[in-house]
N, C-alpha and C positions, 0 to 999 in steps of 0.2 A: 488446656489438656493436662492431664495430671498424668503424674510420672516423667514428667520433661524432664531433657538433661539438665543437669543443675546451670544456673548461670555463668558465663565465663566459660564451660567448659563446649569445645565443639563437642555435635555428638555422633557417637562411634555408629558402627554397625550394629552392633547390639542392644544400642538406643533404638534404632530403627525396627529391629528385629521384636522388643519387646513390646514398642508402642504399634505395633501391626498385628502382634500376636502370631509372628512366626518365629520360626526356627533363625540364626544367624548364616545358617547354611542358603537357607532359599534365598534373603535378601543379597546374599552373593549371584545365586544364580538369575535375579533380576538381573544385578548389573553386567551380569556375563550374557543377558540374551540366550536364558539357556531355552529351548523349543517346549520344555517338559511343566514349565510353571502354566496354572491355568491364569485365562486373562483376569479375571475378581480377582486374586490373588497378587499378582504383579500389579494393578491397577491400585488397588491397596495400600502395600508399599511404596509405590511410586509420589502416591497424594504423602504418605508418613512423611518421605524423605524432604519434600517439595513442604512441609508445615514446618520442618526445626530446621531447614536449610542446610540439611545435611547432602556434603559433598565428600567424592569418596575421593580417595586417596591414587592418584592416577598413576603414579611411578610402580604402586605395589601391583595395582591392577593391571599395567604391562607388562608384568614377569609373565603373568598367567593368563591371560585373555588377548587374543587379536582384535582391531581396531571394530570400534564399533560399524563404521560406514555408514553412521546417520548423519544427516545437519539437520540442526533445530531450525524452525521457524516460530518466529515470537510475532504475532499481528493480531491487531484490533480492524475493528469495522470491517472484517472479510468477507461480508457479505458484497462490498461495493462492488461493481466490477471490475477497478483498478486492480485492490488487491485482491481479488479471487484470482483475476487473470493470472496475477503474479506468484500464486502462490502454484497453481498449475506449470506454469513453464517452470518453474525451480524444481518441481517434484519431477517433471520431464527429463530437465537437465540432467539432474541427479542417479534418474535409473538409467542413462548411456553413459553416466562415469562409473557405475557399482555403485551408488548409493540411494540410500532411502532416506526419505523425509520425516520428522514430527514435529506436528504444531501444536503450540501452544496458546491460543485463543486469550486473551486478557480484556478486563476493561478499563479503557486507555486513562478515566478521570481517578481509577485508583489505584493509589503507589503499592498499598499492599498485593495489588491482583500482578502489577506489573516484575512486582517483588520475585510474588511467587511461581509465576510462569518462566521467568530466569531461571529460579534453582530447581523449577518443574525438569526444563529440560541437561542444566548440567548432569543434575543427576542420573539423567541415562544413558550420560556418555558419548554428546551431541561433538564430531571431530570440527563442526564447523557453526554458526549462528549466521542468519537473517532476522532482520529487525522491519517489518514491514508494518508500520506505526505510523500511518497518515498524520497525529498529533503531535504539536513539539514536545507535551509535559513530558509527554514518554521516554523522549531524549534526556531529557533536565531528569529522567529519575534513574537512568541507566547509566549517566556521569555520573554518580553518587555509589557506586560500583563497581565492583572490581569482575571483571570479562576475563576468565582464563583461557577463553577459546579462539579461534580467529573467527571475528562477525566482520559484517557488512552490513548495510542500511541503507535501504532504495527508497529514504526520502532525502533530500539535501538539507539540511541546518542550516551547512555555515560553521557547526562547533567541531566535526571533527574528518574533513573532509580524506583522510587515508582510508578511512574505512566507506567512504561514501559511494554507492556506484545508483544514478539515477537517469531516467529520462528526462531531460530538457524542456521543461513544463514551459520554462519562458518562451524560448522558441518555438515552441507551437502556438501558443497563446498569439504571437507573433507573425505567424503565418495564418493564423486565423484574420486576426485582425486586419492585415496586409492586406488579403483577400477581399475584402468588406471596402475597404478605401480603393483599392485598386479597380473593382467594378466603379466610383465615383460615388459611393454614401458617404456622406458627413454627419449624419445624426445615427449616431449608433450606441445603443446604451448594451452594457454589459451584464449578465447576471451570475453570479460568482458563489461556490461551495462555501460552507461555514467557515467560519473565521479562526477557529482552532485547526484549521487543516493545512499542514506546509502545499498543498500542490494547489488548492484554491488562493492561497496566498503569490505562489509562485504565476500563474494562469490572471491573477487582476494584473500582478507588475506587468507581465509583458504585455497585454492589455494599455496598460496607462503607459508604456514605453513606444509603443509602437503607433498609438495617439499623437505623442507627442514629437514622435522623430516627424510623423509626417503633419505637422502644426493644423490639428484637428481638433479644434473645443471637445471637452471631453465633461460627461456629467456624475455624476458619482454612482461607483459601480451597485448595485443590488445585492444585497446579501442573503443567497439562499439557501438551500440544507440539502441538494440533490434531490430529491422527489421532483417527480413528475407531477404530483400535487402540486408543488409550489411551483412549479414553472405556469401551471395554467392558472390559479392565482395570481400571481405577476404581472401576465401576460394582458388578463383582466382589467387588472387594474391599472398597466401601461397605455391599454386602448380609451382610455377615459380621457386620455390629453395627446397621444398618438401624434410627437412631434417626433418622430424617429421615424426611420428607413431600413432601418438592420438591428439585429440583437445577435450578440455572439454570447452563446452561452456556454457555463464553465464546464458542463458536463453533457449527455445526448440525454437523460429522462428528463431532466429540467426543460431543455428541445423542445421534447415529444409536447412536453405541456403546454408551451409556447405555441408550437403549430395549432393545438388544440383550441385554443382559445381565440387564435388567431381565426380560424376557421368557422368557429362561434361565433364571431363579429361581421358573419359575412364579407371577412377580405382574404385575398387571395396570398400564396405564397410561390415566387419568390415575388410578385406582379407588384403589391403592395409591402411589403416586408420580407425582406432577405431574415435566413435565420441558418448560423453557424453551432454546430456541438462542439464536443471533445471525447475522447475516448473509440469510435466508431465500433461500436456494442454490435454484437452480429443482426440486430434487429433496422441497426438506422439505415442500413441500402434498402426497407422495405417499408420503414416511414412514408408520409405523401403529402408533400412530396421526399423524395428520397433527399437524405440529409448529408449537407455539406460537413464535413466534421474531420478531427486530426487523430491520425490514427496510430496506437504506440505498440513499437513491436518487440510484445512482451517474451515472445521464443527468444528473440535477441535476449533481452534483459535477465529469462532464467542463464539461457550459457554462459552471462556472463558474470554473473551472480554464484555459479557453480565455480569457475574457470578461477573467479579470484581467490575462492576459499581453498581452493584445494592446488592452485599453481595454473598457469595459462601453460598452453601448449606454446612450444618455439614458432614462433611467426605467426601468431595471431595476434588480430587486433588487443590492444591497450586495455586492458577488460576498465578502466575504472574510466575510461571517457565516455563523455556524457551521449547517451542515445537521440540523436536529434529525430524527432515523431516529422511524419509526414502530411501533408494537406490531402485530402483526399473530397474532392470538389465533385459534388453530385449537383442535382434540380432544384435545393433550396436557397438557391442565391442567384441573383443575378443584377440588373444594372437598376438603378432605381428609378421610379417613373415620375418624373420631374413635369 
């Protein structure tokens, strides 16, 4: 970009103001949320601010401006249904406290994108951040800066756990799995989300923990990509040697695939192969058979996702403990046919 602040110096408003081609007046009244800017106008601006990572000056802009009432939201892959749920119940949460949401979309493999959707939303004055970044890089590039806001992050690391509030991927993985030995299957193979992903990483441990607490030979878990595509590849290609009883899968479309295939090979479900999801997508109680699966209750996770950024009410629950997900056991499992 030509006309950039020169280097070393941060850049002012009137940096902002020239490389947009407005007045220094309007980009004030961006950041004041005034009703009167048209949206190409303030959308303009907003990209200027978010390319020279200009951040305004917050002490000055409290003299003259009331609080924004927004929290950012920074997430990759929201299409999936984890984080769409998620980003849903946070927007929920947020307009029964007076607040509204903005997200910020990145892509999770580049630092620059992750970069810029950070100073995308300081710059508008975000009172609070969520980091909804199914991928660890994204952590490893957000320690590498500096957060003036109060965030939160509904995936678990491990690297910075005050800020951490998530569902209990293990423990469901765990109840799944439970459920699968508990009916009497011992050949159970597991098929699990991409490998850059904290909750398919978190969904194999409990998997391979809950194996082993209950002294279960175990085979090495599937590495899949969530598509329903590849579950019915998989599936395919597991019925070629069909030395299993059950599949717990890491997600319900990789499931659907599984049943599919299943279904292809002329064998029955749960008769011939029990088959476990994750997530209970409003679609799997209409799966066929209707699918056994763990279900995460994401209303829970926006309040309390909201609750921590902004202060828990007196006598509520601990907003940063973990949401343990529930089993939710339909028609596709049952005892295996020995």
């Amino acid at each position: 970009m030509s006309d950039e602040p020169s280097k070393g110096r941060a850049p002012s408003i009137r940096d902002v103001a020239r490389l947009a081609g407005v007045s220094h007046q309007t980009v004030s009244r961006v950041l004041n949320h005034h009703p009167s800017i048209r949206p190409e106008t303030k959308q303009r601006v907003l990209d200027v601010m978010a390319e020279v990572q200009y951040q305004p000056n917050r002490a000055a802009r409290a003299l003259v401006t009331s609080r924004s009432h927004t929290i950012g939201i920074l997430s990759s892959q929201s299409t999936q249904y984890g984080p769409a749920s998620s980003i849903t119940a946070i927007e929920a949460a947020a307009r029964e406290a007076g607040y509204w949401v903005s997200t910020a979309n990145i892509d999770a493999s580049d630092d620059r994108s992750i970069a810029d959707g950070l100073a995308h939303l300081v710059a508008q004055g975000v009172e609070g951040l969520v980091v909804i970044a199914p991928q660890a890089r994204v952590f490893d590039t957000l320690a590498q800066r500096s957060i003036d806001v109060p965030y939160v992050s509904l995936q678990s690391t491990g690297q910075d756990p005050d800020h951490t509030l998530s569902v209990d991927q293990i423990a469901g993985a765990r109840l799944a799995t439970r459920h699968l030995i508990e009916l009497g299957h011992r050949n159970i193979y597991h098929l699990t989300g991409p490998q850059d992903w904290i909750e398919a990483e978190a969904r194999m441990r409990g998997f391979l923990e809950e194996m082993s607490a209950s002294d279960v030979p175990t085979t090495a878990p599937i590495l899949g990509d969530w598509t329903a595509d590849f579950g019915y590849y998989a599936g395919r290609e597991l019925l070629t040697v069909r030395d299993f009883t059950a599949i717990f899968s890491s997600n319900d479309q990789m499931a659907l695939g599984l049943m599919h295939a299943i279904r292809d090979a002329g064998l029955e479900i749960p008769r011939d192969v029990s088959i476990v999801g994750f997530d209970d997508i409003p679609e799997a109680a209409h799966f066929w058979p209707p699918l056994t699966t763990v279900r995460q209750d994401f209303a829970e996770l926006g309040r309390r996702c909201v609750a921590l950024l902004l202060g828990s009410d007196a006598g509520a629950p601990e907003p940063r403990d973990a949401i343990v997900p529930e089993l939710v056991v339909r028609s596709s499992t049952g005892r295996p046919a020995f």
